[in-house]
C-alpha positions as CSV (number, residue, x, y, z in Angstrom):
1,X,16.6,-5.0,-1.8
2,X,13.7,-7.1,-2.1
3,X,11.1,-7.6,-5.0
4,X,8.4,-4.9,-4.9
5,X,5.4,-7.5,-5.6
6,X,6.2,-11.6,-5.7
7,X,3.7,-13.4,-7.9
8,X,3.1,-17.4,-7.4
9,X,0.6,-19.0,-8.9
10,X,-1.6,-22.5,-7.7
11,X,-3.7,-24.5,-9.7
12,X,-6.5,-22.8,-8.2
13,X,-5.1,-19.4,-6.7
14,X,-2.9,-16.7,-7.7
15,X,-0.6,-14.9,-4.4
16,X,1.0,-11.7,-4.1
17,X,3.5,-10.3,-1.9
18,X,3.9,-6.8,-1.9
19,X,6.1,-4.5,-0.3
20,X,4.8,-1.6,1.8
21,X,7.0,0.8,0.5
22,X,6.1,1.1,-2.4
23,X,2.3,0.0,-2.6
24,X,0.7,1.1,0.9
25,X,-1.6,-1.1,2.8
26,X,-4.5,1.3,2.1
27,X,-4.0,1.0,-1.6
28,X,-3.6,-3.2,-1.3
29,X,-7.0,-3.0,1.1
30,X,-8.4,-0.7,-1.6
31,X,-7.7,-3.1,-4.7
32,X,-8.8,-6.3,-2.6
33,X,-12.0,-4.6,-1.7
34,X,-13.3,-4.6,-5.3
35,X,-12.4,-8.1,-6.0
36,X,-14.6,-9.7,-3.2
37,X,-17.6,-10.1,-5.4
38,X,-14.9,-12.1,-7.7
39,X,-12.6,-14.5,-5.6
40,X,-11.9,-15.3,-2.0
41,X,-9.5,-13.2,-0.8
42,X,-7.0,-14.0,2.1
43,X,-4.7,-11.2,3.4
44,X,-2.1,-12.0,5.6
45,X,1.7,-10.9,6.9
46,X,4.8,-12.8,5.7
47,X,7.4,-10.7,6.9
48,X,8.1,-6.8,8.0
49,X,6.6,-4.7,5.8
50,X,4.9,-7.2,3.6
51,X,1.1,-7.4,2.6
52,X,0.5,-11.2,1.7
53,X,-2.6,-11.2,-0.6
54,X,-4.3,-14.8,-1.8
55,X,-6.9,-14.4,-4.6
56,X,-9.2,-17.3,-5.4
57,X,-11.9,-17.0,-7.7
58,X,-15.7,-18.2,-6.7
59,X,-17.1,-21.0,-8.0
60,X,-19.1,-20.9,-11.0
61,X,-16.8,-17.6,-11.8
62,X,-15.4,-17.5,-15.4
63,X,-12.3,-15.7,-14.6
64,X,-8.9,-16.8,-15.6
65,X,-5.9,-16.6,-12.8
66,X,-3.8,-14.7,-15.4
67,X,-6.9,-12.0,-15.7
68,X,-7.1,-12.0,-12.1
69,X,-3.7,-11.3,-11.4
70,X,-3.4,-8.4,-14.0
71,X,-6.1,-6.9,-13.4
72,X,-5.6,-6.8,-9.2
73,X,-2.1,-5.5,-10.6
74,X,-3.9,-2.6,-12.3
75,X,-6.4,-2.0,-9.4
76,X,-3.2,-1.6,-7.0
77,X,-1.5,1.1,-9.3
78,X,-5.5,2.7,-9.7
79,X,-5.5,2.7,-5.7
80,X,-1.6,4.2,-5.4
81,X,-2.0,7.0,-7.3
82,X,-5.9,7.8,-6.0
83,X,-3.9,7.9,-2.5
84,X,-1.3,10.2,-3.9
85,X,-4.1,12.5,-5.4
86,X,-5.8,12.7,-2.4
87,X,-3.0,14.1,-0.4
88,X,-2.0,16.5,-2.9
89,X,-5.3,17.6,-3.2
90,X,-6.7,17.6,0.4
91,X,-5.7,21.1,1.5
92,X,-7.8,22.5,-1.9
93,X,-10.8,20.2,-0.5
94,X,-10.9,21.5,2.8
95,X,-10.5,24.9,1.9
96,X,-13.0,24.1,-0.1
97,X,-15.6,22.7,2.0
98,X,-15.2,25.5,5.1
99,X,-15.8,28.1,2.5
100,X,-19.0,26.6,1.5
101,X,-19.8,26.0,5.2
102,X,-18.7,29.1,6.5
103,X,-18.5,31.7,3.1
């Protein structure tokens, strides 16, 4: 079994490697989408079922690679379990929203 998200660090760069089974790619597209206003962000595919993600912070930003790397670490788990709500809660929301259309 392999590691659910590889960290490696660069001077300049913090990279992840995360396993599709356990974080999906809309929650790892989710959680690099708010960080593009941060760092330069390269996503790529290392290997089956493996998002490759390459965070590099802008110039002139004042953000540390360790705060970078915890806090995209947070944003995935934020992203996985607003998926998982979604789905449990989308048959409620569309019962809802064809009763208000059609009620």
């Amino acid at each position: 079994m392999s590691e659910t998200v590889e960290v490696a660090s660069t001077p300049d760069a913090v990279r992840f490697v995360i396993d599709e089974d356990l974080y999906p790619r809309d929650a790892v597209l989710g959680a690099s989408y708010l960080f593009v206003d941060r760092c330069w962000i390269l996503l790529d595919r290392p290997g089956d079922k493996q998002i490759g993600v390459r965070l590099k912070p802008k110039t002139g930003s004042s953000v540390t690679l360790e705060a970078i790397e915890g806090e995209f670490c947070n944003e995935l788990l934020n992203q996985v379990l607003r998926i998982r709500v979604g789905d449990a809660t989308r048959q409620l929301r569309e019962y809802t929203m064809a009763w208000a259309f059609f009620g």
